[in-house]
Structure formats: C-alpha cells, structure tokens
DSSP file (Angstrom, degrees, kcal/mol; ACC not computed):
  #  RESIDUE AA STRUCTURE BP1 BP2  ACC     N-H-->O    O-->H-N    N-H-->O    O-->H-N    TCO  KAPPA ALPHA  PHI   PSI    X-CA   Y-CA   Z-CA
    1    1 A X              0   0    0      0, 0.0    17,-0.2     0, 0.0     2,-0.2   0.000 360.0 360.0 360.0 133.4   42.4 -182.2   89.3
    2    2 A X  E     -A   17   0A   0     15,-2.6    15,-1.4    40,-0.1     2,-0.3  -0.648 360.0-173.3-108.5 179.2   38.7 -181.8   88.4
    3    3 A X  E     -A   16   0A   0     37,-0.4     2,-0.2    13,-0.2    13,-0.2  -0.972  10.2-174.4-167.2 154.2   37.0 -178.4   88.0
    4    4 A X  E     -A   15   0A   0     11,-0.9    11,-1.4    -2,-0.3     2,-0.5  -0.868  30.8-116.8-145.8 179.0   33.3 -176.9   87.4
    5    5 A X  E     -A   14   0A   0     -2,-0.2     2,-0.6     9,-0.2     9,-0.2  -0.990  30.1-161.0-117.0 126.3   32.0 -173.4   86.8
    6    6 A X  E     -A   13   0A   0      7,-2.9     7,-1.3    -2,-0.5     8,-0.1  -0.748  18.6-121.8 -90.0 109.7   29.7 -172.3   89.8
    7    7 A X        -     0   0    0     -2,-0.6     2,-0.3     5,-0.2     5,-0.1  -0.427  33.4-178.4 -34.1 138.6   27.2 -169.2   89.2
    8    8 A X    >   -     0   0    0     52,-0.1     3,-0.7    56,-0.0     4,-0.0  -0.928  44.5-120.0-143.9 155.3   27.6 -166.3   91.6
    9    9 A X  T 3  S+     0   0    0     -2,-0.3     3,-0.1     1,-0.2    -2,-0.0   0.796 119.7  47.2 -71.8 -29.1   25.7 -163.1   91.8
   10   10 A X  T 3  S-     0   0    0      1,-0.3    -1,-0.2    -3,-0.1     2,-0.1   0.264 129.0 -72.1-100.8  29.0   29.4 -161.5   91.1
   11   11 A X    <   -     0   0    0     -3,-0.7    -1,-0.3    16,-0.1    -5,-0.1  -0.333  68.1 -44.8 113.2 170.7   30.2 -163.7   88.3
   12   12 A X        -     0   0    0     -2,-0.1    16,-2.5    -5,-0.1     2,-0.3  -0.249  49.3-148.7 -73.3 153.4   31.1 -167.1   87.7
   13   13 A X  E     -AB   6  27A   0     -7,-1.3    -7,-2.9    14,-0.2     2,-0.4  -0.921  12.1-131.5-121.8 152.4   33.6 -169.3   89.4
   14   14 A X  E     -AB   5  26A   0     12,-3.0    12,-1.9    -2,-0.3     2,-0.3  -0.787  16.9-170.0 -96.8 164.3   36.0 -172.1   89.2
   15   15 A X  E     -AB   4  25A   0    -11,-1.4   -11,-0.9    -2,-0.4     2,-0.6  -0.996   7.9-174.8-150.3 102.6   35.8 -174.5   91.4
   16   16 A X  E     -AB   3  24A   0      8,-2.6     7,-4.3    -2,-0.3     8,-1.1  -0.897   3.3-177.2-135.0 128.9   38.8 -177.2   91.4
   17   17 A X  E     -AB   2  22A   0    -15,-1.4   -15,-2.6    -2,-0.6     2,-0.3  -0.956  13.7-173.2-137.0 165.5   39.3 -180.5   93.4
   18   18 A X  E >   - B   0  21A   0      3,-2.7     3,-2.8    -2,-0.4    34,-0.0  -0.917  68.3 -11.6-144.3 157.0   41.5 -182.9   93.8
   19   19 A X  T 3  S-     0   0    0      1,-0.3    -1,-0.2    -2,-0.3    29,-0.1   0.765 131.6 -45.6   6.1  70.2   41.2 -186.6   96.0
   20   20 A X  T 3  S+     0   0    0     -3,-0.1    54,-0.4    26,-0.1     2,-0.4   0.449 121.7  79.7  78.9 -17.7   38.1 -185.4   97.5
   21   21 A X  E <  S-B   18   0A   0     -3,-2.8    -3,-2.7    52,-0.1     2,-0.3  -0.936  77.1 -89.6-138.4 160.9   38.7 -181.5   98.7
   22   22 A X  E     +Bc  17  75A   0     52,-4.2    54,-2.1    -2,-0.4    -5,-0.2  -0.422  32.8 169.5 -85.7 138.5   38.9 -178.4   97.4
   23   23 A X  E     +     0   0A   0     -7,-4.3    55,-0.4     1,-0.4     2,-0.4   0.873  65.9  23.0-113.2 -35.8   41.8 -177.2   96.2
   24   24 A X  E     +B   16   0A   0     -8,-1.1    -8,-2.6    53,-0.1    -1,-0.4  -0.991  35.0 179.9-133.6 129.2   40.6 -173.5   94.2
   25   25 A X  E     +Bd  15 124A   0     98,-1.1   100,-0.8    -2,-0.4   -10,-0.3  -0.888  31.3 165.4 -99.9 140.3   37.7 -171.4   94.5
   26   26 A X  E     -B   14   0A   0    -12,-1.9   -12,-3.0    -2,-0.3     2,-0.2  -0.907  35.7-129.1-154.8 123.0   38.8 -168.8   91.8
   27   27 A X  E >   -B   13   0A   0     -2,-0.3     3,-2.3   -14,-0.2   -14,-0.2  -0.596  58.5 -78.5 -73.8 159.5   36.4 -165.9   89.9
   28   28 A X  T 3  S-     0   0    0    -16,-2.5     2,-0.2     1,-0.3    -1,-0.1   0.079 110.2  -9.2 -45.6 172.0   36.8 -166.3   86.2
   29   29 A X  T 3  S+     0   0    0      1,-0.1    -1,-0.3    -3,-0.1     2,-0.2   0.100  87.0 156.0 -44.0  67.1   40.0 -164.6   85.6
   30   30 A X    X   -     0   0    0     -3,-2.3     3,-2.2     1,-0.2   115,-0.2  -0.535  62.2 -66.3 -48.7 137.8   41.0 -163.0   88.5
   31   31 A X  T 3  S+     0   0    0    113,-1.3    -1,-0.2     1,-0.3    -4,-0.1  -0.031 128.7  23.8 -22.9 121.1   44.2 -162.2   89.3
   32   32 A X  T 3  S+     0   0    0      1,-0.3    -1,-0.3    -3,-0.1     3,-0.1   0.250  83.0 168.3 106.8 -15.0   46.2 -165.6   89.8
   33   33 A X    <   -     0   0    0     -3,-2.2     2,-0.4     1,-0.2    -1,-0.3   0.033  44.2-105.5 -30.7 127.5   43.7 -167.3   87.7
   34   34 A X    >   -     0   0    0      1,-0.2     3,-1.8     2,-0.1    -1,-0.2  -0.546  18.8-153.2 -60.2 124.6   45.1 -170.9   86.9
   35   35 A X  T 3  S+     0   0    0     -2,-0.4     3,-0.3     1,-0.3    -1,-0.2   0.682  89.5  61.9 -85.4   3.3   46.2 -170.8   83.4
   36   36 A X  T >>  +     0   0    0      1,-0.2     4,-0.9     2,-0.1     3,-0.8   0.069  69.5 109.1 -97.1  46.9   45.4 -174.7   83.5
   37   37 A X  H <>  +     0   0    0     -3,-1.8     4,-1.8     1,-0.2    -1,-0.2   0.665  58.9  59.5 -58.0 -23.1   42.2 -174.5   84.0
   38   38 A X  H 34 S+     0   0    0     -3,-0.3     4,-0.4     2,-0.2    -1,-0.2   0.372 107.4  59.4 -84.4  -4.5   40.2 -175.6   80.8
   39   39 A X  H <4 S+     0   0    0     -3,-0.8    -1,-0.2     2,-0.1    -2,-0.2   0.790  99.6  47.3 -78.9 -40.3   42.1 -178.6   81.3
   40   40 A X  H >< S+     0   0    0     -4,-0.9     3,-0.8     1,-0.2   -37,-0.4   0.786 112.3  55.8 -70.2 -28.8   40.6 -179.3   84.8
   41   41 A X  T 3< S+     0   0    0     -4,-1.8    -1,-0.2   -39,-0.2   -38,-0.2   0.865 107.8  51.6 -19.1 -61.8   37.2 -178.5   83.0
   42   42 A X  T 3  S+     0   0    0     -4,-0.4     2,-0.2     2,-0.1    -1,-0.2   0.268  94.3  95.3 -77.7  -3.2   38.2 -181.2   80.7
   43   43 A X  S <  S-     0   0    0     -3,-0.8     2,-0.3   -42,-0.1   -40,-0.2  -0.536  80.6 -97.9-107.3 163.5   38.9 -183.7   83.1
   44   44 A X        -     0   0    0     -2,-0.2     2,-0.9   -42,-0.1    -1,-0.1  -0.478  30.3-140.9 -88.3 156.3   37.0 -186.6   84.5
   45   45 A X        -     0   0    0     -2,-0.3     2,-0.3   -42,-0.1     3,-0.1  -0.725   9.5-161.1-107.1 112.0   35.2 -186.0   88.2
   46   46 A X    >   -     0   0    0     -2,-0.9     3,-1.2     1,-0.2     4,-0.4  -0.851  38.7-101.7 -73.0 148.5   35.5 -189.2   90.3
   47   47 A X  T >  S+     0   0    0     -2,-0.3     3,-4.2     2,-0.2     4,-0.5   0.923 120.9  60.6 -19.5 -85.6   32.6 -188.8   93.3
   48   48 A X  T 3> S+     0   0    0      1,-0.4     4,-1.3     2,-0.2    -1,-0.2   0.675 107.3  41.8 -30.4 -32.7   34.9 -187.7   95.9
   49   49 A X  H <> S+     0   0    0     -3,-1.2     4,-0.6     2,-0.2    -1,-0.4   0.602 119.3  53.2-101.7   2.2   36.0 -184.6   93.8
   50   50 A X  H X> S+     0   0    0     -3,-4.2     4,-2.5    -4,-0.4     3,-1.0   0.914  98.1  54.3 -32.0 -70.3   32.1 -184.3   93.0
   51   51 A X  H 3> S+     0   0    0     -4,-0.5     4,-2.2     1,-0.2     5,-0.3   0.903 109.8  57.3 -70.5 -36.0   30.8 -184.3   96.2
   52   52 A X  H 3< S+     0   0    0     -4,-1.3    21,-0.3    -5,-0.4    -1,-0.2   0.860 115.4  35.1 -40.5 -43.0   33.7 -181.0   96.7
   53   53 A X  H XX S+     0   0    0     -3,-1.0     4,-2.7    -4,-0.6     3,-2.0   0.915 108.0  63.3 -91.3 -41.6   32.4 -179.0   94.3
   54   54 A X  H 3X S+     0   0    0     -4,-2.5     4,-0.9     1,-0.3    -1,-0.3   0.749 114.6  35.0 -37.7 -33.8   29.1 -180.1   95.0
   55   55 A X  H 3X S+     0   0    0     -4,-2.2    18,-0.7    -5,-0.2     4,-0.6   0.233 110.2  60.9 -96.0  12.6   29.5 -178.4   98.7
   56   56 A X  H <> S+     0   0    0     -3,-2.0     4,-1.4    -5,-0.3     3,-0.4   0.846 114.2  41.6 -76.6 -40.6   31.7 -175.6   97.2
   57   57 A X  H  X S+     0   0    0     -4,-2.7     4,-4.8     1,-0.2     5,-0.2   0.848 110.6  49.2 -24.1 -70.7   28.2 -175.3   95.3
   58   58 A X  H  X S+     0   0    0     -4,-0.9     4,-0.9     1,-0.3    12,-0.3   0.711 114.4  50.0 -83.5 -33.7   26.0 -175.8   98.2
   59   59 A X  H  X S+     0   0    0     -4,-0.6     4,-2.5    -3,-0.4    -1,-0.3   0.737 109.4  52.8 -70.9 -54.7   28.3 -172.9  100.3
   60   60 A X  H  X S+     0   0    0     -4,-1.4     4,-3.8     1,-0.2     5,-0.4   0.995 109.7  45.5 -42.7 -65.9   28.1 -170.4   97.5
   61   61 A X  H  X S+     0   0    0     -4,-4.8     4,-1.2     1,-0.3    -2,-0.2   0.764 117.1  39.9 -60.4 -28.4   24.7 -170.5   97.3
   62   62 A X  H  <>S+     0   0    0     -4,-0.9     5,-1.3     2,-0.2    -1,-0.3   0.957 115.8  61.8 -62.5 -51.2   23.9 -170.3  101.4
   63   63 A X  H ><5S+     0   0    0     -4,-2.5     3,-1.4     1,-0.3    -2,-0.2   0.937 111.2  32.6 -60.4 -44.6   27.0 -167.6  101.3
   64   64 A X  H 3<5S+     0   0    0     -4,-3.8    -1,-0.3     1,-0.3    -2,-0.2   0.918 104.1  72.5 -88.5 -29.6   25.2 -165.1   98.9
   65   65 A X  T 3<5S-     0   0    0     -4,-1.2    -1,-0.3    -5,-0.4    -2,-0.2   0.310 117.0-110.5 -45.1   0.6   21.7 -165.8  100.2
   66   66 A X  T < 5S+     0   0    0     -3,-1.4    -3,-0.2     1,-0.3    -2,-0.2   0.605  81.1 127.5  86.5  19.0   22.8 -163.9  103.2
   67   67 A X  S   <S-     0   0    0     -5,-1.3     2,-0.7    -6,-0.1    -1,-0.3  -0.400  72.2-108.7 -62.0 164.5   22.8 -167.3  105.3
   68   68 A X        -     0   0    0     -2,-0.1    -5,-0.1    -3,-0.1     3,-0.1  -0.922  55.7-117.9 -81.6 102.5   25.6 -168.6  107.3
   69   69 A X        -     0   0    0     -2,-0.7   -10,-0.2   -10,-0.2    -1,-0.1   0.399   9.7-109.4 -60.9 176.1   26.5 -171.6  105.1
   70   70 A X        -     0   0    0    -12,-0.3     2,-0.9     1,-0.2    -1,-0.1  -0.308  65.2 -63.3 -74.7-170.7   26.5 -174.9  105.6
   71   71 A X        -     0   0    0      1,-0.2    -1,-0.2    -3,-0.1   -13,-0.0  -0.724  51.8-105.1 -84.5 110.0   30.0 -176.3  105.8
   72   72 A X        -     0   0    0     -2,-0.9    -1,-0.2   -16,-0.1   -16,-0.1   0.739  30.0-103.2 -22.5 146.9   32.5 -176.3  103.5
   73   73 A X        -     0   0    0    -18,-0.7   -52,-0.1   -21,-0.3   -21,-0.0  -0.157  60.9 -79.2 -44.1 159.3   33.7 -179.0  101.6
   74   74 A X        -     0   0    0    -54,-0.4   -52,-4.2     2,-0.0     2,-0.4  -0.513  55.0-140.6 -74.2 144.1   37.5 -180.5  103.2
   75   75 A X  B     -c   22   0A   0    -54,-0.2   -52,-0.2    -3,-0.1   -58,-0.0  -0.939  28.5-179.5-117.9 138.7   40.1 -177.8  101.8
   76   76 A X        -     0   0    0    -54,-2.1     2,-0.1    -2,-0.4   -55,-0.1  -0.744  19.9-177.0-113.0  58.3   43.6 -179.1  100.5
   77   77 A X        -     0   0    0      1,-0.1     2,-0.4    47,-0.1   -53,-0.1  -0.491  23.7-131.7 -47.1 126.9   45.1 -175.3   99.4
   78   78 A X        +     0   0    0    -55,-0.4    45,-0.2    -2,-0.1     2,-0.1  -0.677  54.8  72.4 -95.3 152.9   48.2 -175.8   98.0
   79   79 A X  S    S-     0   0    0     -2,-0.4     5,-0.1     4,-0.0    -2,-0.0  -0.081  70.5 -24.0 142.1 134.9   51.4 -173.6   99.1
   80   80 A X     >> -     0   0    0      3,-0.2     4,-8.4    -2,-0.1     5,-0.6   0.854  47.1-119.3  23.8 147.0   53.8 -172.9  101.7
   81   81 A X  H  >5S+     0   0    0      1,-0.2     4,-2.7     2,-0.2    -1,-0.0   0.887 118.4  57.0 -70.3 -38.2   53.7 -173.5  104.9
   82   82 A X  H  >5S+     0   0    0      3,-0.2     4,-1.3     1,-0.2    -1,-0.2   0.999 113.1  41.9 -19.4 -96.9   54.1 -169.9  105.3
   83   83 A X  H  >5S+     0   0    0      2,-0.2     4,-3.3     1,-0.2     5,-0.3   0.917 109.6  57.4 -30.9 -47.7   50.9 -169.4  103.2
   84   84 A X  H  X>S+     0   0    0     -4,-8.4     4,-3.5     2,-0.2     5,-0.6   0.992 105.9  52.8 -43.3 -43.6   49.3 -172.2  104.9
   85   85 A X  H  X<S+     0   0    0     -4,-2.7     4,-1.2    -5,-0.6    -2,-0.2   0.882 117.7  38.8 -50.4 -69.3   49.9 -170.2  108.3
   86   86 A X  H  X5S+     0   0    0     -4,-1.3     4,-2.6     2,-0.2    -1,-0.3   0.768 108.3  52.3  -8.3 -74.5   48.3 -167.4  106.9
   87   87 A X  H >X5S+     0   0    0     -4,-3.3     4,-1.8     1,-0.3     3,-0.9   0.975 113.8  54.1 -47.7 -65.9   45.2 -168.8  104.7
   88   88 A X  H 3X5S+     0   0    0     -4,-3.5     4,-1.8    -5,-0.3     3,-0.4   0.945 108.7  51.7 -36.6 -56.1   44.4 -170.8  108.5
   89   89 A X  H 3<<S+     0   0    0     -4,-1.2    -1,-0.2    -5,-0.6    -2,-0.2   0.968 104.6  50.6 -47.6 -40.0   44.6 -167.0  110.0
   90   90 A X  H X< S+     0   0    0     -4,-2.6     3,-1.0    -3,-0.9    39,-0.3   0.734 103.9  64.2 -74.3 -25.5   42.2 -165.7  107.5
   91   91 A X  H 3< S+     0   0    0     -4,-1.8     2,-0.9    -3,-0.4    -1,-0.2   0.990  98.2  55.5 -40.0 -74.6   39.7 -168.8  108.6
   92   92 A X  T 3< S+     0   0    0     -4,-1.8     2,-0.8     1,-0.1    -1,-0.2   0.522  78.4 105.8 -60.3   2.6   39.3 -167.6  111.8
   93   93 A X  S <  S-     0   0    0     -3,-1.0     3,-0.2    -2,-0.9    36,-0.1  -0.801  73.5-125.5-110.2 115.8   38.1 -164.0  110.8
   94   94 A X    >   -     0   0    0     -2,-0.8     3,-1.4     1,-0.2     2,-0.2   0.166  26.3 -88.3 -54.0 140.1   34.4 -164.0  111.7
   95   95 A X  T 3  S+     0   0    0      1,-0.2    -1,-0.2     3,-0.0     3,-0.1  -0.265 114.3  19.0 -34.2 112.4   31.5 -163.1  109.1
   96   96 A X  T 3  S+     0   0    0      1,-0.3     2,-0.3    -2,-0.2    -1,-0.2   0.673 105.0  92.9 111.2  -9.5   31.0 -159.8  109.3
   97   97 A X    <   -     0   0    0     -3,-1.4    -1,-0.3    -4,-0.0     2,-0.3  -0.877  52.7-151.6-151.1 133.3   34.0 -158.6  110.7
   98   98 A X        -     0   0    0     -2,-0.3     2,-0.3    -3,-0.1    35,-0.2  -0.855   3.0-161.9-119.9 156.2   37.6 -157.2  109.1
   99   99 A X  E     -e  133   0B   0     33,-2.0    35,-2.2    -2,-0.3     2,-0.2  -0.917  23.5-121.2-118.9 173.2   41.2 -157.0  110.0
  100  100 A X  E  >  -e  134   0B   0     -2,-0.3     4,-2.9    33,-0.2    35,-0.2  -0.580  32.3-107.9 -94.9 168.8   43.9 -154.8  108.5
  101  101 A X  H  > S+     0   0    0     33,-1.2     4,-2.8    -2,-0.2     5,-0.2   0.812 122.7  54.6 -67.3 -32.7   47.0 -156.4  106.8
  102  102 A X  H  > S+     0   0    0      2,-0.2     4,-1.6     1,-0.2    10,-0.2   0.974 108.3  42.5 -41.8 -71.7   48.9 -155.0  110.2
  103  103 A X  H  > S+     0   0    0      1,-0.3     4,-1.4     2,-0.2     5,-0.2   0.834 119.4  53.7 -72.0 -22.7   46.6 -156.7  112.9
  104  104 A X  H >X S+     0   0    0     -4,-2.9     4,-4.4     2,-0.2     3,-2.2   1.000 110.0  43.9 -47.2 -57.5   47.0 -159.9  110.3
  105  105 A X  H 3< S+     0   0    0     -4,-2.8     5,-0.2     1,-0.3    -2,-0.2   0.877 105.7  56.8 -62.1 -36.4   50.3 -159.9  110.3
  106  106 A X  H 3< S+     0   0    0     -4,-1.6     3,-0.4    -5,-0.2    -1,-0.3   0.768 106.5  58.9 -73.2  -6.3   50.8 -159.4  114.0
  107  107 A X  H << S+     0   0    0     -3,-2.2    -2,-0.2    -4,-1.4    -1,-0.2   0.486 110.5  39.8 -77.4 -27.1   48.7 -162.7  114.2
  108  108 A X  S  < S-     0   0    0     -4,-4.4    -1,-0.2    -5,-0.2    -2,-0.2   0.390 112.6-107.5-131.0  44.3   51.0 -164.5  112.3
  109  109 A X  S    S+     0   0    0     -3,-0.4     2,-0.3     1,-0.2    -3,-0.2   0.826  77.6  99.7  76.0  71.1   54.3 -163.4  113.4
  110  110 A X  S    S-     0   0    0     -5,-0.2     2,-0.6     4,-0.0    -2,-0.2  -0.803  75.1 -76.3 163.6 162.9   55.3 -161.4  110.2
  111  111 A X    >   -     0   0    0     -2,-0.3     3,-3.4    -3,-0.1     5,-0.5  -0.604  39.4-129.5 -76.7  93.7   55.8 -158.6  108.2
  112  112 A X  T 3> S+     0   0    0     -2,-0.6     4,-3.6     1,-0.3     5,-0.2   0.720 104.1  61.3  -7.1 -48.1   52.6 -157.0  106.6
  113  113 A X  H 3> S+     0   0    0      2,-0.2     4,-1.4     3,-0.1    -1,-0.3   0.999 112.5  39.0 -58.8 -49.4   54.0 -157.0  103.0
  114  114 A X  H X4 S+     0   0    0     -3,-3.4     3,-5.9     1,-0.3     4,-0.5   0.891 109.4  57.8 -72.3 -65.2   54.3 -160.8  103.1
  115  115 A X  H >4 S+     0   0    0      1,-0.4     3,-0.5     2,-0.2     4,-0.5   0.622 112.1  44.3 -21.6 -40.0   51.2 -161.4  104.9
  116  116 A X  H 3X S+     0   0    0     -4,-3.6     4,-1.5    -5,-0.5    -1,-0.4   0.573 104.9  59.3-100.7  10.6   49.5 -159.7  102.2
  117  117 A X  T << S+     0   0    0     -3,-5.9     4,-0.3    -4,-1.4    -1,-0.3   0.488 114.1  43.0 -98.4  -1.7   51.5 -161.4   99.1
  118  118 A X  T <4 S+     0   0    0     -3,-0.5    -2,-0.2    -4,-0.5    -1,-0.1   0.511 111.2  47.9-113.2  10.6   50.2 -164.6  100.5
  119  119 A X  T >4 S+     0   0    0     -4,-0.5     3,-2.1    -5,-0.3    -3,-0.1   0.929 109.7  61.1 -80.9 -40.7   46.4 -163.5  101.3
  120  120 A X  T 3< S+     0   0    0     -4,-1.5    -3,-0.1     1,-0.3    -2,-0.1   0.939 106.5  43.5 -47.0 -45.9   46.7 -162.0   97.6
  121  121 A X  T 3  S+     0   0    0     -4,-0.3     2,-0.4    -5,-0.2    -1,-0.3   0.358  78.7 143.8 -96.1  28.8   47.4 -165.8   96.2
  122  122 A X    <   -     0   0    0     -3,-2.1    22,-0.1     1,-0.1     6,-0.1  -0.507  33.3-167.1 -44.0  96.9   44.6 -167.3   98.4
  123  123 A X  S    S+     0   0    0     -2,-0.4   -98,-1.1   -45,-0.2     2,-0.3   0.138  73.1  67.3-105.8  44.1   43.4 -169.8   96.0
  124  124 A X  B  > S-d   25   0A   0   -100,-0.3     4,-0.8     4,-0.2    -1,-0.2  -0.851  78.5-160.3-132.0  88.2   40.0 -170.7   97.9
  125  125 A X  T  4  -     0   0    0   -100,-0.8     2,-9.9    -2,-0.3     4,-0.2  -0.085  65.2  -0.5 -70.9 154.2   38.4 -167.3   97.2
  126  126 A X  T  4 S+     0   0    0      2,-0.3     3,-0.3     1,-0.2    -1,-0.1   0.286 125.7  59.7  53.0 -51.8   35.2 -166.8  100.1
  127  127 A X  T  4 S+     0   0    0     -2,-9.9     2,-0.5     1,-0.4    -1,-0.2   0.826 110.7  43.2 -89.4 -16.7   35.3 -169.7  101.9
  128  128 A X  S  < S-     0   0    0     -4,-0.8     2,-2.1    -6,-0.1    -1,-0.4  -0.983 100.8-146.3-112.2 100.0   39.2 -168.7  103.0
  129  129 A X    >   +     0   0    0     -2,-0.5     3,-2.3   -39,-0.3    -4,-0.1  -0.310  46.6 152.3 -84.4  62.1   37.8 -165.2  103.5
  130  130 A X  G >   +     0   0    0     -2,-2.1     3,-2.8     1,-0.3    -1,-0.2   0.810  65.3  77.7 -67.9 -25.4   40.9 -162.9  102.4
  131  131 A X  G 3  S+     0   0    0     -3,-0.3    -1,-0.3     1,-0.2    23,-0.2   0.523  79.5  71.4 -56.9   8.0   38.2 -160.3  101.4
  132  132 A X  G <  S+     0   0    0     -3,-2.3   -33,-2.0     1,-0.1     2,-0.9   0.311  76.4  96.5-108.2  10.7   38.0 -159.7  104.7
  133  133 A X  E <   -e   99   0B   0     -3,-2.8     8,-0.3   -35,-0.2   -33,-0.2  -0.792  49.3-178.4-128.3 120.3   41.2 -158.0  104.9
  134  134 A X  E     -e  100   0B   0    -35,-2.2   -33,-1.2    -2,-0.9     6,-0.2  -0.167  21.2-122.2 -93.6 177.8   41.5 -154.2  104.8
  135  135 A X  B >>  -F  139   0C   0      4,-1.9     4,-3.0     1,-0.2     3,-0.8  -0.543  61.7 -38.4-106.5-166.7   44.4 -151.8  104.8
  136  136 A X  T 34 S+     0   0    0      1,-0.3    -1,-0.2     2,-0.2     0, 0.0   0.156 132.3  11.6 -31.2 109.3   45.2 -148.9  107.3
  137  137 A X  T 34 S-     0   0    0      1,-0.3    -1,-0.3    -3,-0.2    -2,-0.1   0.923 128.3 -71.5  93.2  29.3   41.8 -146.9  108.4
  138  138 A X  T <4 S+     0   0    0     -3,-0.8     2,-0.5     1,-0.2    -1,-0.3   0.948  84.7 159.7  65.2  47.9   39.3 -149.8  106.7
  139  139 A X  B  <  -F  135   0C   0     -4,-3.0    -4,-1.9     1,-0.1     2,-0.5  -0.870  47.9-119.0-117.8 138.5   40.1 -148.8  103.0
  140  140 A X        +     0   0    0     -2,-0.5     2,-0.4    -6,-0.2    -6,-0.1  -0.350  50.9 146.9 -43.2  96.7   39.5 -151.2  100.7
  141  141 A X        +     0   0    0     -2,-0.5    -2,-0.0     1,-0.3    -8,-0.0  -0.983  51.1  24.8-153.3 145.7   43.2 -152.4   98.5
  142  142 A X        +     0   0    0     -2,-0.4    -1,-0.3     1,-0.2     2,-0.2   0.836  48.7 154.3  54.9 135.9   44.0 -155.8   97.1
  143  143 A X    >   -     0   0    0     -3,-0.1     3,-2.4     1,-0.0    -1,-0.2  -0.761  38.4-145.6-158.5 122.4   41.7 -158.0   96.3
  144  144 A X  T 3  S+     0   0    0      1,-0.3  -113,-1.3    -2,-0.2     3,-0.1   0.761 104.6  48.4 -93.3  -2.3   42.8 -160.4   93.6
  145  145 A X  T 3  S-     0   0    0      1,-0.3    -1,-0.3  -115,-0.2     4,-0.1   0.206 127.2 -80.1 -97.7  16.6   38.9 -160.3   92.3
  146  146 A X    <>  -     0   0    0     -3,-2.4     4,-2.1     3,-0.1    -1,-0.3   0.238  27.4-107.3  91.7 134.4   38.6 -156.4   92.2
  147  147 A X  H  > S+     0   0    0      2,-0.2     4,-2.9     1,-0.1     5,-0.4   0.929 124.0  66.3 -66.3 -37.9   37.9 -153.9   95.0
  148  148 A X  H  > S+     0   0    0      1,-0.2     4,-2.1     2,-0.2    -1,-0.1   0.954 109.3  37.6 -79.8 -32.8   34.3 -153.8   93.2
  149  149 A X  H  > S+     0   0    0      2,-0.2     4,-2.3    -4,-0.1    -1,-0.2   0.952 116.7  58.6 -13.2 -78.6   34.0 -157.7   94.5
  150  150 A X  H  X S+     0   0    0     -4,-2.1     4,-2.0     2,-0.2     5,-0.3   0.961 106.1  38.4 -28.2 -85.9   35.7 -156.6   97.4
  151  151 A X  H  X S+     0   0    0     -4,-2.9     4,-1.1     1,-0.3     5,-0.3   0.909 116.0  55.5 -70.4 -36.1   33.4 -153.9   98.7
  152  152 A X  H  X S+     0   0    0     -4,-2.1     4,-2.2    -5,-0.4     3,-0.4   0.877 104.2  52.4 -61.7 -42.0   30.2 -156.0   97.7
  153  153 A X  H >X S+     0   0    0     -4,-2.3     4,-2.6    -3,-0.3     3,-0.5   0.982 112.5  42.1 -36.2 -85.2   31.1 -158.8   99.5
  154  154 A X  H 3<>S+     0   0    0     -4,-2.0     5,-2.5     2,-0.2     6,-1.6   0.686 113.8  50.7 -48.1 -15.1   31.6 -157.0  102.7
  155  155 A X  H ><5S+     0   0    0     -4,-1.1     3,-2.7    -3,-0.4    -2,-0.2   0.850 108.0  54.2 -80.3 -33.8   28.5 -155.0  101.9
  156  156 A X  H <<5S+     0   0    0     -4,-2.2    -2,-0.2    -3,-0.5    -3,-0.2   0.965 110.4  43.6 -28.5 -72.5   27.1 -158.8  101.4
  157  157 A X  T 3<5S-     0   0    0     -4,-2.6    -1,-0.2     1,-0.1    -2,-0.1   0.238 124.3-111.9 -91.7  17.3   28.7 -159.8  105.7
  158  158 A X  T < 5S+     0   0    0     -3,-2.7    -3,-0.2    -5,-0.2    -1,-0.1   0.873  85.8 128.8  65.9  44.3   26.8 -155.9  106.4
  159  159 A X      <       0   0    0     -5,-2.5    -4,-0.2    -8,-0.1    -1,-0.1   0.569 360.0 360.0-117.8 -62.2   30.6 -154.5  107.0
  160  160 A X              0   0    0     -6,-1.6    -5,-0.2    -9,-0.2    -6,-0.1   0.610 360.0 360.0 -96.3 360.0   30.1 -151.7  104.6
C-alpha cells in the first residue's frame, strides 16, 4: 500500500492505493483513521498506485470547485461483503441529494444500526459519499470526519 496527503479546503487527506485503485480516502485523523498510515507514506508508489492517487487528486479538486468531477480512480474498499453492499448503496446517492439511515437501510435489506456501523467505516471518504447520509427529519449525526465536515460538504452539493 502506497499513500499521499491531498490538500482540501477542509483539511488534509490521506489517500492510500494498492495494485492500481484506491483503497482509502481518509481526513487526517478521523475517526477510523489507519493507524498504519506513516508507513504507507513511507512506501514506494509504483505508477499504477500513482496514477490512483493522482485521480483521487484530480476528483478532490473538481469535487470542491463545485464541479461534477471527473471520474474516479478504480476503488478496491476493503471489507465485508455486507459493507461492500452497503458502500455500493451509498454510490448511487446522487450529488445533491440525502437519505436517512432508515431509507438506507431499507435499500439494502437491513437493520438501520448496522447500515450505519458500516457507512461509519467507509474508508473512501467523498468519492463513496456516506456524508450524504442523514438521520430521522434531515439532522445531521455521524460522520466519522465531524458533523462540521458534514454540514459543509452538503452545504458544498447546495443540500443545506
């Protein structure tokens, strides 16, 4: 696993890839934060896991420029198939646009509480858009990168 730090207008990120795709989008020590990260820093970047972070890059910067970005880099997330089912739900939820942990959950067949313990360990932050998911009545709760993230980001996709 390689890793870089990407710039954001809400703080820095890691950025971690592995045979060519991205495997973590992460702000700097957010909840879930990999504690090996200073290793993946430390490691050498073949191209293939260049060119990832290089469009993890090229995605930030379209995302917060209030553009639609280009397209992501190939994602590899690792985790349960469960999770997978999930992360894939959270793809499909449009710019601009929220669900609650309910109407998640009734989309994948499950019980809210889990739904949201695996949106919480969504480790491709933005580009698997788990900020987009609010609780009962729109209110902003869990975010593993801070509600104040949270609500900027959605003020970002013109939500709030």
């Amino acid at each position: 696993m390689t890793a870089r730090i990407l710039p954001t207008p809400l703080g820095d990120m890691l950025a971690a890839a592995e045979e060519g795709a991205l495997r973590g989008l992460w702000f700097l020590g957010q909840r879930y934060f990999p504690p090996q990260a200073e290793a993946w820093l430390n490691a050498a970047c073949d191209a293939c896991d260049a060119a990832a972070l290089d469009g993890a890059q090229a995605w930030l910067a379209a995302y917060f420029a209030g553009r639609d970005p280009v397209a992501p880099p190939k994602l590899a997330p690792r985790g349960t198939a469960f999770q997978q089912r999930v992360w894939a739900a959270l793809q499909r939820i449009p710019r601009g646009h929220t669900v609650t942990y309910a109407e998640l959950a009734g989309r994948c067949a499950s019980a809210p509480r889990a739904v949201g313990g695996a949106v919480g360990r969504n480790p491709i932050s933005l580009i698997v858009p788990c900020h987009r998911v609010v609780g009962a009545n729109s209110s902003l709760t869990g975010y593993a990168g801070g509600l104040e993230r949270k609500a900027a980001l959605l003020a970002l996709e013109g939500v709030l």
